[in-house]
C-alpha positions as CSV (number, residue, x, y, z in Angstrom):
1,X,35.9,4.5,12.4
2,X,34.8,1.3,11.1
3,X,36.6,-1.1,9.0
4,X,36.0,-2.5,5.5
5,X,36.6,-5.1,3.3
6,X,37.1,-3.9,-0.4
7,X,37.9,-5.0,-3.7
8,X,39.4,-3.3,-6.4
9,X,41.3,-3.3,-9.5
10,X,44.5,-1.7,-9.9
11,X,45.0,0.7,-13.6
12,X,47.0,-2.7,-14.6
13,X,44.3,-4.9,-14.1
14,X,45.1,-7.2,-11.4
15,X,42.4,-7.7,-8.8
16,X,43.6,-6.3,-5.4
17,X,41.7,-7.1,-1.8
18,X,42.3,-5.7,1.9
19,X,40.6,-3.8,4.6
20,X,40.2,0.1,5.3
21,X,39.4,2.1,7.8
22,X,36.4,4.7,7.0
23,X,33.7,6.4,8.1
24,X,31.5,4.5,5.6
25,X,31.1,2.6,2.5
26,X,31.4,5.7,0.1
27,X,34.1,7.3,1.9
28,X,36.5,3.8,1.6
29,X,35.4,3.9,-2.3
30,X,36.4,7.2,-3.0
31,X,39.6,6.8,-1.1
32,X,40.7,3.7,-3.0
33,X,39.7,6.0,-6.8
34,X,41.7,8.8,-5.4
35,X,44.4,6.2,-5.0
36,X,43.6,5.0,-8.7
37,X,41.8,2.2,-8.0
38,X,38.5,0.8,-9.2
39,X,36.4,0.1,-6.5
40,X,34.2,-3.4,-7.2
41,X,32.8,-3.9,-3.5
42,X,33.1,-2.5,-0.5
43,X,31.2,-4.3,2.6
44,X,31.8,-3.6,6.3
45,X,34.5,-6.0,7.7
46,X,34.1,-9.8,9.5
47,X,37.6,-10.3,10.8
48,X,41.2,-9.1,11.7
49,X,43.1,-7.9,8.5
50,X,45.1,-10.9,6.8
51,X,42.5,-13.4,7.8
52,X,41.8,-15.8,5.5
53,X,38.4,-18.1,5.4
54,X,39.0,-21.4,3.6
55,X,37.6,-21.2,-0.1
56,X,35.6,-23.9,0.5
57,X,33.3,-22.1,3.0
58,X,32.9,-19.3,0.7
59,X,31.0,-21.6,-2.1
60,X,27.4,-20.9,-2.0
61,X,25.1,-23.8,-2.8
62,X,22.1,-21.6,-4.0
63,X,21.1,-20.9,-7.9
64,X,22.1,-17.6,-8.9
65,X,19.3,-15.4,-8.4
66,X,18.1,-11.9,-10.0
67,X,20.0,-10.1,-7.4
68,X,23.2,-11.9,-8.4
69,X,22.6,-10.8,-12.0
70,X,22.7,-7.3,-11.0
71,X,25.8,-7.6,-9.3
72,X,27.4,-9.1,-12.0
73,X,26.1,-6.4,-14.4
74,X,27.2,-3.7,-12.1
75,X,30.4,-4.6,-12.0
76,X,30.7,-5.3,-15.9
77,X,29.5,-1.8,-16.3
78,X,32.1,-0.2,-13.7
79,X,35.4,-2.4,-15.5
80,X,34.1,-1.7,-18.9
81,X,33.2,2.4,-18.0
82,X,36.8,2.2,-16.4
83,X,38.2,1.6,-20.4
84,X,39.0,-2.4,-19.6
85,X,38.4,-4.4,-22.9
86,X,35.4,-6.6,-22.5
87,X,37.8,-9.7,-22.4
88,X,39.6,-8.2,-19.3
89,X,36.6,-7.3,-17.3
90,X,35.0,-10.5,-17.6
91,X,38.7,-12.0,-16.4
92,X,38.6,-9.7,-14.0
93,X,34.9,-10.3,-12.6
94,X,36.3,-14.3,-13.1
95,X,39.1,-13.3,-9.8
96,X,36.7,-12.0,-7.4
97,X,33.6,-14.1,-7.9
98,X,32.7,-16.9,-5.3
99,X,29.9,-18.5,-6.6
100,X,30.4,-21.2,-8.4
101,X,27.8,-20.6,-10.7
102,X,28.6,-17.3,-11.3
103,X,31.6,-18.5,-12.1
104,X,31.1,-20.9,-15.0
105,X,28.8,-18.7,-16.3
106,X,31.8,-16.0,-16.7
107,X,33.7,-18.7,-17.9
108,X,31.5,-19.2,-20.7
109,X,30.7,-15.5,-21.6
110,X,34.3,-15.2,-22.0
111,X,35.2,-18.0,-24.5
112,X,32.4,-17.1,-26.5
113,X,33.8,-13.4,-26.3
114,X,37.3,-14.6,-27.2
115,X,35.9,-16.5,-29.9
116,X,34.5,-13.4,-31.5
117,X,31.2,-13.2,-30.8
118,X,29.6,-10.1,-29.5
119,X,28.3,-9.8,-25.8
120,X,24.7,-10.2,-26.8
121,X,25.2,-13.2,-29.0
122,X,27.2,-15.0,-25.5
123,X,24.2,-13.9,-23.6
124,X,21.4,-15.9,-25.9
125,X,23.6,-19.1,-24.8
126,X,21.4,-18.5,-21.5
127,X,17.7,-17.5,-21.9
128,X,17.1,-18.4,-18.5
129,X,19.1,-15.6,-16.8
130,X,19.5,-12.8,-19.3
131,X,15.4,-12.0,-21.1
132,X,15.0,-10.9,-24.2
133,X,15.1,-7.1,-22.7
134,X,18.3,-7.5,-21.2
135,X,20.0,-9.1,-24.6
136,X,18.3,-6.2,-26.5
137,X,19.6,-4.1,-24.7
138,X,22.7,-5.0,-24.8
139,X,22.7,-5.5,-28.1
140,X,21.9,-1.7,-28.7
141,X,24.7,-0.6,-26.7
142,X,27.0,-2.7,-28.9
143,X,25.6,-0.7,-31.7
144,X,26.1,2.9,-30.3
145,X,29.4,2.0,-28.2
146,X,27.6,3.0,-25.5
147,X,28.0,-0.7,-23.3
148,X,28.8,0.9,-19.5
149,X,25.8,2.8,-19.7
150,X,23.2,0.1,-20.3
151,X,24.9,-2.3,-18.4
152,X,24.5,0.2,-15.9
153,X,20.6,0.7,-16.7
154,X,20.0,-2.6,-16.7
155,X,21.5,-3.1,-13.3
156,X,19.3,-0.3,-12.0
157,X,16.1,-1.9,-13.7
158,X,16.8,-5.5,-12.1
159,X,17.4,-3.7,-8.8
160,X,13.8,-1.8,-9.0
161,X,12.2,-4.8,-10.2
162,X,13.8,-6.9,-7.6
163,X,12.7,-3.9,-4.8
164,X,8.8,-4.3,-5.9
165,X,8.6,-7.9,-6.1
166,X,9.8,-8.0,-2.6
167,X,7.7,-5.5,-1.5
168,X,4.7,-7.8,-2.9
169,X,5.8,-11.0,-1.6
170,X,6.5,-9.4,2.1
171,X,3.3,-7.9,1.7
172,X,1.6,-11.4,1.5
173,X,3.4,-12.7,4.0
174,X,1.6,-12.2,7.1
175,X,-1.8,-12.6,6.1
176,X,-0.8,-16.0,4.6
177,X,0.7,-16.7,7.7
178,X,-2.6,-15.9,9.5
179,X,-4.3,-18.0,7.4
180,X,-2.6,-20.7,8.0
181,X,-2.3,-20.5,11.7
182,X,-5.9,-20.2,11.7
183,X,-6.7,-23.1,9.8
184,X,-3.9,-25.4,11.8
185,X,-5.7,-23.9,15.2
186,X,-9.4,-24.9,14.0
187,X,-8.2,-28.0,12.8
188,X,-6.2,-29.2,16.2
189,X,-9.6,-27.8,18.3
190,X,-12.2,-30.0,15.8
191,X,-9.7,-33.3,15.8
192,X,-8.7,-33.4,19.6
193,X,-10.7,-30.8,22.0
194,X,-13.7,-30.7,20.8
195,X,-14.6,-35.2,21.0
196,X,-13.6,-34.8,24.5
197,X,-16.2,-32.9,25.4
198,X,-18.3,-34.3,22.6
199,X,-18.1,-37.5,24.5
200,X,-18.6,-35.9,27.8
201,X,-22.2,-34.6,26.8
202,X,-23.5,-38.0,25.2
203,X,-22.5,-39.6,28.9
204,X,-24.5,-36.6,30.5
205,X,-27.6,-37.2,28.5
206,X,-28.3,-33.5,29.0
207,X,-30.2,-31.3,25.9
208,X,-27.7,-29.0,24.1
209,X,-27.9,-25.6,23.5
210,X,-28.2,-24.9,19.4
211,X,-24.9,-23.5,19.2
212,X,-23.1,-26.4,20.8
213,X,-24.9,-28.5,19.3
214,X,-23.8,-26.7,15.6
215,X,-19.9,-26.8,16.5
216,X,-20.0,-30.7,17.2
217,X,-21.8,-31.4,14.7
218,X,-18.9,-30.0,12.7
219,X,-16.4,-31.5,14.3
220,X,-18.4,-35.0,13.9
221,X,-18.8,-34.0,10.1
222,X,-15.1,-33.5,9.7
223,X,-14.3,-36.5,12.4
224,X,-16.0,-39.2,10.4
225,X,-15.1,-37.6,6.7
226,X,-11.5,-36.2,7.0
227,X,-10.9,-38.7,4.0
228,X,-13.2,-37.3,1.9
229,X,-12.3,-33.7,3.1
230,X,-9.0,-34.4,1.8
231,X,-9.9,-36.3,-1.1
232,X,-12.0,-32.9,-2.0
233,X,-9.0,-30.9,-1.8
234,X,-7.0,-33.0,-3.8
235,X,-9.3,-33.1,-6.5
236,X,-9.5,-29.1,-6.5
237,X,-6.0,-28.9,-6.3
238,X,-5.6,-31.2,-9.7
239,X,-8.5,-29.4,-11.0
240,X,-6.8,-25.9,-10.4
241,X,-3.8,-27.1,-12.0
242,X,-4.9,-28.4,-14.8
243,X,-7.1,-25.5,-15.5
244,X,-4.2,-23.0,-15.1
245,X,-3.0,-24.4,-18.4
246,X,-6.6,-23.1,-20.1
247,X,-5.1,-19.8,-22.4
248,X,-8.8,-19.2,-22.1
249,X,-9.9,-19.8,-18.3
250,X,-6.8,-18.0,-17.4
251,X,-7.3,-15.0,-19.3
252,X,-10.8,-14.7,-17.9
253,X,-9.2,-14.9,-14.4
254,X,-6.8,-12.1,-15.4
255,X,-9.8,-10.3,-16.7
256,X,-11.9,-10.8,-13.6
257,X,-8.5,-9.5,-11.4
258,X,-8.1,-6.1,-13.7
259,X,-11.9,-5.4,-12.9
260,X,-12.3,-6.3,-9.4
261,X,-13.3,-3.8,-7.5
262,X,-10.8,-4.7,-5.0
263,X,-8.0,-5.6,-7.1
264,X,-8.4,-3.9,-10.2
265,X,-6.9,-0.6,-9.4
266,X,-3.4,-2.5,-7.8
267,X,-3.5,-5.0,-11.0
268,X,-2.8,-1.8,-13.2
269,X,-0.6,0.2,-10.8
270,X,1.7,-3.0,-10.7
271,X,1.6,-3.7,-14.6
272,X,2.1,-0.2,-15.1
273,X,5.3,0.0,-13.3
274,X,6.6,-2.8,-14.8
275,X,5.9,-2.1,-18.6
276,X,7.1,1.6,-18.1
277,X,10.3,1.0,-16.6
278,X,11.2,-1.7,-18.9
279,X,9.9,0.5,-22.2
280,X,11.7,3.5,-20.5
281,X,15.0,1.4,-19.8
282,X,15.1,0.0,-23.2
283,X,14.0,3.3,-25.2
284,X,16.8,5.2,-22.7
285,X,19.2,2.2,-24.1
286,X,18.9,3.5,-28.0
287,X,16.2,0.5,-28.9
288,X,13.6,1.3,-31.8
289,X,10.2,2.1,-29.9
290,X,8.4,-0.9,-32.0
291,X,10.9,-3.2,-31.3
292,X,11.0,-2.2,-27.3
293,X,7.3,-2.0,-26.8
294,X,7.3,-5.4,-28.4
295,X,10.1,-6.5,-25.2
296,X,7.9,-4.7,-22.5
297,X,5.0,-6.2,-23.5
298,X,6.1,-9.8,-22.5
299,X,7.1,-7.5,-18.6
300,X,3.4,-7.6,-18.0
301,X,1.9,-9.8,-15.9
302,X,-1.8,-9.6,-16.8
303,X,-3.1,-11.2,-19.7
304,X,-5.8,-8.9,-20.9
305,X,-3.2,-5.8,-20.8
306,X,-1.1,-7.8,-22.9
307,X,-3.6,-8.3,-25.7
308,X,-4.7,-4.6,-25.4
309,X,-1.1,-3.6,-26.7
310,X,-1.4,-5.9,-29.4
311,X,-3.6,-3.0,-31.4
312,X,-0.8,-1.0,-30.0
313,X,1.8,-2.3,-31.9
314,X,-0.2,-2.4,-34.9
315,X,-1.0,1.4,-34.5
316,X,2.9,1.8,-34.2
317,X,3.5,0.0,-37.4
318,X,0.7,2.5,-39.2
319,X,2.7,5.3,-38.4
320,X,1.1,6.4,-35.4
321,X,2.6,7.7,-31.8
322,X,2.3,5.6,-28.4
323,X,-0.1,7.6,-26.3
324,X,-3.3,7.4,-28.6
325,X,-3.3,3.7,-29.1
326,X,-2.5,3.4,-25.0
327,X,-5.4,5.9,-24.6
328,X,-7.8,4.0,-26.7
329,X,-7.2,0.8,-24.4
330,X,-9.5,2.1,-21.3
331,X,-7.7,-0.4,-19.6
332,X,-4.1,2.0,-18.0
333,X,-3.9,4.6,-15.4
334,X,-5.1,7.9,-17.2
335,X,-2.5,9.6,-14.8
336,X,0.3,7.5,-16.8
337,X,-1.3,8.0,-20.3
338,X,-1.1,11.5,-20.0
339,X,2.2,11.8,-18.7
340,X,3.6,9.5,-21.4
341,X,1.9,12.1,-24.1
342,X,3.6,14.9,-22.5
343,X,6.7,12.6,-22.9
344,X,6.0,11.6,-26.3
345,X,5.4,15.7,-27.0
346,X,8.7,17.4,-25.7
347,X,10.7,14.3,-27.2
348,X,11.4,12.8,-23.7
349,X,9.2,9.8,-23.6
350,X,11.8,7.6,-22.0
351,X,12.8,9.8,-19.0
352,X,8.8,10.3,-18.4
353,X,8.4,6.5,-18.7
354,X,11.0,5.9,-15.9
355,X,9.4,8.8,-13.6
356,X,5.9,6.9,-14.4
357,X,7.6,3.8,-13.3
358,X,8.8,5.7,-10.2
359,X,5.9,6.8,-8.9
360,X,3.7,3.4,-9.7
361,X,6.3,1.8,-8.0
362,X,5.7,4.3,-4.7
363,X,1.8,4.0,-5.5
364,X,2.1,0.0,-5.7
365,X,3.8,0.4,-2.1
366,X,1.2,3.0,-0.4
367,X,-1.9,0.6,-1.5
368,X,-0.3,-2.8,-0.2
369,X,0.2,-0.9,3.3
370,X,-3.2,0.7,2.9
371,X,-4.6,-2.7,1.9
372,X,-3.0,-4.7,5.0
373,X,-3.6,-1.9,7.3
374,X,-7.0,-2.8,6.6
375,X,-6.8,-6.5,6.3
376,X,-4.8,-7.6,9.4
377,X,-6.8,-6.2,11.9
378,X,-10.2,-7.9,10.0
379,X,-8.0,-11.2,10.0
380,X,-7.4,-10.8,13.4
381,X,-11.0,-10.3,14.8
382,X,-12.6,-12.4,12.6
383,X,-9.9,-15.5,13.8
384,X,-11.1,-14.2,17.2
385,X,-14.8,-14.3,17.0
386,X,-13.9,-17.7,15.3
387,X,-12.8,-19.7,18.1
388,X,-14.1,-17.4,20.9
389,X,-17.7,-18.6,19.3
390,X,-16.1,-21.9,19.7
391,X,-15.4,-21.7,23.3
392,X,-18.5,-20.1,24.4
393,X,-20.6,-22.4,23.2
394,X,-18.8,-25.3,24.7
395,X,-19.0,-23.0,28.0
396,X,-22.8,-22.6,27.2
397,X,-23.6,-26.5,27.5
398,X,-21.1,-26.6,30.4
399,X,-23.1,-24.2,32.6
400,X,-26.3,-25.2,31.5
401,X,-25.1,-28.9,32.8
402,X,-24.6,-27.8,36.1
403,X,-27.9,-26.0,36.3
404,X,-29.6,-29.7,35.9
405,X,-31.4,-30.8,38.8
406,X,-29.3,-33.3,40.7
């Protein structure tokens, strides 16, 4: 039986910690409900019961992230589903949270709350951490008295969101590594191998083979013009920067990106996940379809999509449904288009939105594995042949050296 640190909140409110022994996380939970407690975390234990860490070792430094948004809203929703007034669960949340961030933020929520204002209105105070999907949301919910439940949806969303974007990131990773290892390796071999034996032919006076002769030449190139290599890279840097402000020069990047041959199908797989789990989540949440597909619009990443649902929305203001405009784009996953029909046909749209989010989101996943299977090993050989062709020729000159006549 391992052991657990927990905390919950008693039916009066007041914010109880300890440690438990269970077989698991959901077993410790459910004992501490049956004992009429509200369970708000539960994590496998670091010390001896009745230890106490210092509070000052328990501040984090970081800025609060998306992760630590979905905490927060997971525990809003579980004190407010639980029947605690708004008021109370944020005072509540305000015990047990030890990041100071977190922290002031709660702080604020709450005296905007206690002066009145609705949740949604205390949220616009911070446009950085809660989007214009989350306050809609919320704002719904407020509407139909219905607040655990999108707080609870919308804690599910940042989590799935969150789960993709890592699984993009991670799947960059390596290969950006490689990269770099590669060009650090070529770059120590061209500055401080290769002279050496660059100066150790000139002394032998001895005829190069081509390929020897190619590779110092190279490394002379970039020996004598490193400032100017740099100076290069610079200006394309600033160049690159500057141009990533161009509306115009960035849409036509987005454009070239959706039809790639090589990236175009996982541009669409990716936007599609995104845009249907957000339309789904905020559809699910009671928002008008205009007004979500409006919010889920801004979820997409690639600039050409987003102008294609701008005829979108004005089909939806003419009266008409959301799978003939998306049709008419020629730019989505037919798959998804004809699932969202048979949605918008049985009157289900937004649990068929979520299940087209779900299996993007496993498609999204299959294709980056796919794609690095693929890559890595090309990566690989080609840093091989790289510097192998490096070494052999060197080894080339060296042998022909020794078959010169004495």
């Amino acid at each position: 039986m391992a052991s657990f640190d927990y905390r919950a909140v008693s039916p009066q409110g007041e914010v109880k910690t300890g440690q438990m022994a269970g077989a698991n996380k959901e077993e410790v939970a459910a004992r501490l409900q049956d004992m009429g407690f509200i369970p708000m975390s539960v994590q496998p234990g670091k010390g001896v019961v009745g230890d106490k860490v210092p509070s000052q070792f328990k501040l984090s430094k970081r800025r609060l992230s998306r992760t630590d948004i979905a905490d927060f809203t997971r525990q809003l929703s579980i004190l407010v589903g639980a029947g605690l007034q708004l008021d109370r669960a944020l005072a509540v949340i305000l015990k047990v949270a030890s990041e100071p961030l977190l922290i002031e933020l709660v702080e604020n929520l709450q005296t905007e709350v206690r002066g009145g204002a609705p949740l949604s209105t205390a949220l616009l105070q911070r446009p950085d951490l809660f989007p214009a999907f989350y306050i809609n949301l919320i704002k719904a919910a407020e509407m139909s008295g219905n607040l655990s439940h999108s707080l609870d949806e919308i804690s599910l969303f940042i989590e799935k969101s969150q789960a993709l974007r890592e699984k993009l990131v991670s799947a960059m990773v390596y290969p950006a590594v490689l990269v770099f290892v590669t060009l650090l390796s070529l770059t120590l071999i061209m500055l401080f191998v290769l002279p050496e034996f660059s100066q150790l032919f000139e002394d032998m006076n001895a005829p190069l083979p081509a390929s020897t002769a190619f590779v110092l030449g190279i490394t002379d190139f970039v020996s004598d013009y490193w400032l100017v290599i740099v100076g290069i890279i610079a200006v394309a840097s600033v160049y690159f920067q500057q141009k990533s402000k161009d509306p115009e020069w960035l849409y036509n990047k987005d454009y070239k990106l959706l039809t790639g041959r090589i990236t175009g199908d996982l541009v669409k797989k990716i936007n599609m996940a995104l845009f249907s789990r957000t339309l789904g989540t905020l559809l699910n949440g009671g928002v008008p379809l205009l007004s979500a597909l409006g919010i889920a619009k801004e979820s997409l990443r690639n600039r050409v999509l987003k102008a294609k649902l701008e005829a979108v929305t004005a089909s939806l203001k003419d009266g008409s449904g959301l799978a003939e405009p998306l049709i008419e784009t020629a730019v989505f996953p037919e798959f998804a288009l004809q699932m969202i029909q048979v949605g918008e046909e049985t009157g289900n749209l937004d649990e068929m939105l979520i299940r087209v989010a779900d299996i993007y989101d496993h498609e999204v996943s299959t294709s980056t594995e796919r794609m690095l299977s693929i890559l890595e090993p090309v990566m690989i050989i080609g840093l091989g042949v790289v510097i192998g062709g490096i070494i052999m020729s060197i080894l080339v000159a060296i042998l022909g050296i020794n078959d010169l006549p004495m």
